[in-house]
N, C-alpha and C positions, 0 to 999 in steps of 0.2 A: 200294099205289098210292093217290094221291091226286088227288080231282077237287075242283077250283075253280070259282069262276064272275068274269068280269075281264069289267069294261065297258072299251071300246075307244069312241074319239074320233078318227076321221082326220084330215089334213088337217089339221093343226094345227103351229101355229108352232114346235115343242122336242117331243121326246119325254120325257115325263115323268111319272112315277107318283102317285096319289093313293090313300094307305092309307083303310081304311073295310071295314065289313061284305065289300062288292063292291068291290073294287081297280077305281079308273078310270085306263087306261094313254090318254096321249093320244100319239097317231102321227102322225110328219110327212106319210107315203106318204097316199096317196089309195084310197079303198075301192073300187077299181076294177083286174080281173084278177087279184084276190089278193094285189094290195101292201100293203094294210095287214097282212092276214093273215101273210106272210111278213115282212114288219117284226115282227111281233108274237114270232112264233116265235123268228126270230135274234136278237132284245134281250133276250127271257125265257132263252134258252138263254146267254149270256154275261153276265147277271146269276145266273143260278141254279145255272149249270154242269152243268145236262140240258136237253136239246130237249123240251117240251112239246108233248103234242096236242092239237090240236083237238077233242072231242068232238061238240061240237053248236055252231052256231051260226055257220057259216058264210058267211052271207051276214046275219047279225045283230050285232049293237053289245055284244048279250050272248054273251058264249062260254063253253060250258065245257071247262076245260080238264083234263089227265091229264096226272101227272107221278110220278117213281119217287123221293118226295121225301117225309118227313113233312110234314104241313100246318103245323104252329112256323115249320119249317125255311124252309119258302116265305114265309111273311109276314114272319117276320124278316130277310130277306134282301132281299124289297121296299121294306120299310119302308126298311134300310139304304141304299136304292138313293140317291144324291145327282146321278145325272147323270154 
């Protein structure tokens, strides 16, 4: 198992990734009753092909996250991400 840590941006124009140290995902949903949150989850999960957990940071801009994924595997597969 693998833990990340992914800045999250809501409210934003396009949902789209920014490779770096700490991956910045920006979200269209709004951080309000858990739709960013759940935006998060089901965009990570159909770029990655696993549903990712939330570990910590749930009601934060930083989150870390768990996945049954080696960590290459995850970056490279963000990185490839184009939209």
């Amino acid at each position: 198992m693998t833990q990340i840590y992914v800045k999250v941006e809501p409210s934003s124009p396009e949902f789209k990734i920014e490779e770096g140290a700490i991956p910045k995902i920006y979200l269209e949903q709004e951080a309000e009753n858990s739709k960013a949150n759940q935006e998060l989850v089901r965009r990570l999960q159909k770029i990655l092909g696993e549903k990712p957990g939330i570990v910590s940071g749930h009601k934060s801009r930083r989150k870390k996250l768990k996945l049954n994924l080696p960590e290459e595997e995850i970056r490279s597969k963000l990185e490839d991400y184009n939209g």
